[in-house]
N, C-alpha and C positions, 0 to 999 in steps of 0.2 A: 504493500500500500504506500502511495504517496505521502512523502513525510515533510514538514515545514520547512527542512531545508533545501528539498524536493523543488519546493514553492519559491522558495530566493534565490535557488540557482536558477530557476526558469525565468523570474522577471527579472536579475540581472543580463540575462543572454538577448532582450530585450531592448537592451538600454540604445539609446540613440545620444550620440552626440549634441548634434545639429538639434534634434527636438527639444532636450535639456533645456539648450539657451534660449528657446524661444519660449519654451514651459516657466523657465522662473522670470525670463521680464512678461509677461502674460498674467503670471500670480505676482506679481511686486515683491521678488524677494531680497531687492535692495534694501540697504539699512535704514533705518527708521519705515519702512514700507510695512503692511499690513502682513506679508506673506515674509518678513525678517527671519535669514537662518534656512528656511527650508532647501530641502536639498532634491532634486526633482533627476531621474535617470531619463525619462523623456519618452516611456512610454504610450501608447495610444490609448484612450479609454474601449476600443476593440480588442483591443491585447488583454486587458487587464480584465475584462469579464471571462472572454474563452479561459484561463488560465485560471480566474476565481472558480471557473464550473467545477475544474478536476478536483480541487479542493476543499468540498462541502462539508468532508468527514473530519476534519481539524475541530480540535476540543476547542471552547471558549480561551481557555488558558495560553491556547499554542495563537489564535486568531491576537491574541493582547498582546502576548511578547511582539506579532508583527507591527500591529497598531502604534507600540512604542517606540519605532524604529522614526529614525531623522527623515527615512526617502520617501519623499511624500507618495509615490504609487505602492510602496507596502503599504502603508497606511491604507492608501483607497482601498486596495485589492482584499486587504483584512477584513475593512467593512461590506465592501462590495461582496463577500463571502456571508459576513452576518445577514448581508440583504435576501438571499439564497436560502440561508437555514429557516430565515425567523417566516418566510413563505410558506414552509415546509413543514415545520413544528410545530407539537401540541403547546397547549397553555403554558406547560410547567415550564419546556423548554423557552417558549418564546420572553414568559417571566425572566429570565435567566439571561437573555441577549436582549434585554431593555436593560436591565441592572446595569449590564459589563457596560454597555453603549454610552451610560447617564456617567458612572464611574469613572471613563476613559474621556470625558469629552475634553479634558486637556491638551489632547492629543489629535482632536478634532476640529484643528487650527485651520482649516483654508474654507475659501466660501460650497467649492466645488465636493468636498467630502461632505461638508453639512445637506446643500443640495439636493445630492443624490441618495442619501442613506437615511436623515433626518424623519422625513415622511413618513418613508416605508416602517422604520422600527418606533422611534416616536411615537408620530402620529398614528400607527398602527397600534402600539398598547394602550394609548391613552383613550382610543377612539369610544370605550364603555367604562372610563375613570375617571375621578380625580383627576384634575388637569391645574391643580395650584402649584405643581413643580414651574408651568411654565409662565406665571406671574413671574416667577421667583427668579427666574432665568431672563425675564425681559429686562428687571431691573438690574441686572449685574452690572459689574463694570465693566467686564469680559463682553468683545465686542462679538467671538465666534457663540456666546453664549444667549447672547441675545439674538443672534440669527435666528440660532438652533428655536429660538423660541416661538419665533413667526414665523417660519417655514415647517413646522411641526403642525401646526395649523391648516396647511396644502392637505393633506391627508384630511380634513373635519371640510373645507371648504368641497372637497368632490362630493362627501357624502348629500350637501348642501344644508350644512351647521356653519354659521356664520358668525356666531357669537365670542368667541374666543378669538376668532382672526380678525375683527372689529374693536375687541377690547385689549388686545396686544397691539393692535395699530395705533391706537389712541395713546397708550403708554408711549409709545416711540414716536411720537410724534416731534420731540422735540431732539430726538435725537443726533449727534454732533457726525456720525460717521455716514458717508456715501454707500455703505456696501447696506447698511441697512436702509437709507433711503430708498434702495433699490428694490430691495426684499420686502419690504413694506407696500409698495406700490407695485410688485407684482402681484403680490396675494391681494389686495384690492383688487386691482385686474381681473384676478379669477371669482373674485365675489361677483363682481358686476357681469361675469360671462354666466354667470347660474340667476344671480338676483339682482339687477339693475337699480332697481328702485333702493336696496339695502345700499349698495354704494351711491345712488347720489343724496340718499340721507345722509349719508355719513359725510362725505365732501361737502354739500353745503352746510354743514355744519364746521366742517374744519381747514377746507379748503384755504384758505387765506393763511393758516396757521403751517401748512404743511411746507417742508424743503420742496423747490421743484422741481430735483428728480425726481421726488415721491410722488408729486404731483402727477407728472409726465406719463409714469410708468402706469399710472391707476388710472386715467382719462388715454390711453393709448387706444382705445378701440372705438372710441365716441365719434361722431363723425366731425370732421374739421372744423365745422362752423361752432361745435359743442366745445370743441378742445380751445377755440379762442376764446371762448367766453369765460372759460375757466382759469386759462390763464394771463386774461387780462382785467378777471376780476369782476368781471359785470355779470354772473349771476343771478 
């Protein structure tokens, strides 16, 4: 059976030069930049799924020592594997790959692993719970922690539950960073593709308060003459 080191020697044999450098100026892994430090082999996120498939039978334990690793496609490919099991497993299990997930999210530094993994394990346990962890997480300091908070809410927005990704948006509304403006006004976005009327309550209500990125990205499918009026204020 394939073994963890099975797993690092194959996504090393992977690694791209050329893709590297364009991977870490892409994630800003410049100093003082958001993605600071991270170390990127330059993998394809095609690569790293086919390669997560063979790997489903990896304990939580082996999937973490990957997660703790500096190269940011371990990292993906670790969770991208949690994404795989927690599809696949009962309750107990899946209890078990929410815990490690919530426990590890130090590690779950860039916007692209929140992204892609956040939804599915997140928002997929929390979808019949308790959802005050993600209050808690909107208010951090921790900027990936706050992602994780509003895009955990993608998973609640398909079901077409809007109330958590309405009351996490509001929290961030004043928010100082870009990657969250973004992420903010894309899950509006998807509010208004399910419930129109729930987001333009909520814009004219806060529309004038909002960054406009957040703006932009939440009125991105209105039609143009809607999109001026929003962002020229005349409402």
């Amino acid at each position: 059976m394939l073994k963890l080191k099975d797993l690092e020697k194959e996504l090393k044999s992977k690694a791209d030069k050329e893709g590297a450098k364009v991977y870490s100026s892409f994630f800003k892994t410049g100093k003082g930049q958001y993605g600071e430090g991270d170390y990127f082999l330059g993998i394809t996120m095609p690569q790293q799924r086919l390669i997560a498939k063979k790997y489903t039978h990896l304990s939580i334990k082996e999937i973490e020592q990957l997660i703790h690793s500096k190269v940011h496609e371990y990292r993906m490919t670790a969770l991208i594997i949690w994404t795989y099991q927690y599809k696949e497993a009962d309750r107990i299990k899946r209890e078990k790959i929410y815990k490690a997930y919530i426990k590890n999210l130090k590690w779950i530094n860039n916007w692209d692993l929140i992204d892609v993994t956040t939804p599915r394990i997140v928002g997929g346990y929390l979808l019949d719970k308790d959802r005050k962890i993600l209050y808690k997480l909107a208010k951090s300091k921790n900027l990936w922690e706050r992602r994780v908070a509003i895009l955990t809410t993608f998973n609640f927005i398909t079901k077409n539950d809007f109330k958590d990704a309405l009351k996490i948006s509001e929290i961030l509304l004043k928010d100082e960073h870009a990657l969250i403006h973004k992420a903010v006004g894309w899950m509006l976005r998807e509010v208004g593709k399910r419930d129109i009327k729930q987001l333009e309550k909520f814009l004219k209500k806060y529309y004038k308060k909002m960054p406009r990125t957040m703006l932009r990205y939440s009125i991105e499918k209105f039609s143009e003459k809607k999109r001026k009026k929003y962002l020229l204020g005349n409402i």
